[in-house]
Phi, psi and omega in degrees: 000333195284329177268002150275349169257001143309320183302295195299335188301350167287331181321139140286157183277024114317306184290284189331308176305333179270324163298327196284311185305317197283323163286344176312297176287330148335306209261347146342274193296338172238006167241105183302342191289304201275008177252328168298328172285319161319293192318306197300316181281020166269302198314283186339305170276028135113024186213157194249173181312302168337296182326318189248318187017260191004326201269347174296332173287331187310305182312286163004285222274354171301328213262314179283351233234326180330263213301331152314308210285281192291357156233333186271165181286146183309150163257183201287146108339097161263168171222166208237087145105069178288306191315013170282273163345286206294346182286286190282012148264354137331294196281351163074048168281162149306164168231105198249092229226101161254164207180083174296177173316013219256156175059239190233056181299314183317310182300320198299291158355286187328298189300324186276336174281320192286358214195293143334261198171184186294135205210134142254136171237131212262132210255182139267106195272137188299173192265354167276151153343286167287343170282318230262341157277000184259011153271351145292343183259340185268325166306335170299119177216156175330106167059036161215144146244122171262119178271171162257166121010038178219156173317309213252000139291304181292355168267335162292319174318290219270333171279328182298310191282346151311300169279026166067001145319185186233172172210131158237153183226179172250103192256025172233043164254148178296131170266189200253125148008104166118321194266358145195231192223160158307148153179130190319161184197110226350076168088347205224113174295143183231191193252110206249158156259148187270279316236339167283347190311270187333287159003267213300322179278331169266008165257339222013056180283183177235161180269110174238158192264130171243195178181148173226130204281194153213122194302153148246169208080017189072017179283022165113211178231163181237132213251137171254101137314117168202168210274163177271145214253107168106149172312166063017092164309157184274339178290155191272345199270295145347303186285328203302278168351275196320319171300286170346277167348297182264338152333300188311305171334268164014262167339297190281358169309311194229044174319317201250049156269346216258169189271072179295340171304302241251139197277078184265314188326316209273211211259169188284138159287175169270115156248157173254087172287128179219000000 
């Protein structure tokens, strides 16, 4: 599996965008689960299919697009208000980088490493075997490093955003049972991570929300930045709310980028973090 997606990580990311649209609409058309589920979390934030259609191909070329990011050279990059960054790594702060499903979340990380300085980023490791080692091996890049979803990940976090480093996450992936609070998410409660909070407050990094679009015709991303509005309360349920929020900003920057398929309603698993 690891030298066919190298072999494919040669592809231009024209084609892989075109390929990508076509599976996009496949797993559309032959899975009543992801297709139901796409629908309801469209329904939900307020938009019907007209609205979003763009995004069953976007999901495709998320897909397609994977094996470039992990193996292959960044493709190009603009960035949208770098001068954010540049502020606070001036100031020699941490960086705390929140990033919903939305766009090329893979790229964002690449780029900031590629141009910036050193980043950590935090995965889920999968539940097979053989996945779960070419995904612990493929995120490593010049000055990125990726932890997993552990104390000993999350100790890693905290010394990079000590030492003024950046760290990024996804904070509308579900976390394991314990690891976070209910808190509305375009209306509809989900299972949140406490865990930006925490960063930001035992670090005193600062917070910025990115998102990485995807151009068309495959002509690369676009990196967007913007600040988080207001400090992060210490209460987790108040900060959860507060995250949420601006994820939806986001979200609604871009509908038709954003990952509707994907299962944020559901209940949390029983995990072992260590």
């Amino acid at each position: 599996m690891k030298r066919l997606l190298k072999l494919i990580s040669g592809w231009p990311l024209p084609l892989l965008h075109f390929c990508g649209a076509g599976v996009g609409w496949l797993a559309f058309l032959l899975s009543p689960t992801y297709r139901r589920r796409f629908l309801e979390n469209a329904r939900q934030a307020g938009y019907g299919f007209g609205q979003v259609r763009r995004a069953v191909a976007e999901a495709g070329r998320l897909v397609a697009e994977t094996p470039r990011l992990w193996f292959g050279s960044t493709p190009a990059v603009q960035w949208d208000r770098p001068e954010l960054i540049e502020a606070l790594r001036a100031q020699g702060r941490g960086i705390l980088f929140l990033t919903p499903h939305l766009g090329c979340f893979e790229v964002t990380a690449q780029a900031y490493a590629a141009r910036f300085g050193a980043i950590t980023v935090l995965y889920r490791p999968a539940r097979k075997e053989w996945l779960r080692e070419l995904v612990a091996t493929s995120r490593d890049r010049p000055r990125m490093s990726a932890v997993p979803t552990s104390l000993a990940g999350v100790r890693q976090m905290l010394r990079a955003l000590r030492a003024g480093e950046a760290v990024g996450l996804l904070p509308d992936q579900v976390p394991p049972a314990g690891l976070g609070v209910w808190a509305p998410f375009f209306g509809r409660e989900a299972y949140t991570m406490t865990l930006p909070a925490r960063l930001a407050q035992q670090t005193g990094a600062a917070v910025l929300l990115a998102w990485g679009e995807r151009l068309p015709r495959g002509r690369g991303y676009r990196v967007h930045l913007h600040d988080l509005e207001g400090d992060l309360p210490r209460d987790p349920q108040a900060a959860a709310a507060q995250v949420n929020a601006a994820m939806e900003r986001l979200v609604r920057a871009g509908p038709d980028q954003y990952l509707w398929g994907y299962a944020r309603y559901k209940q949390p698993r029983e995990e072992l973090v260590t």
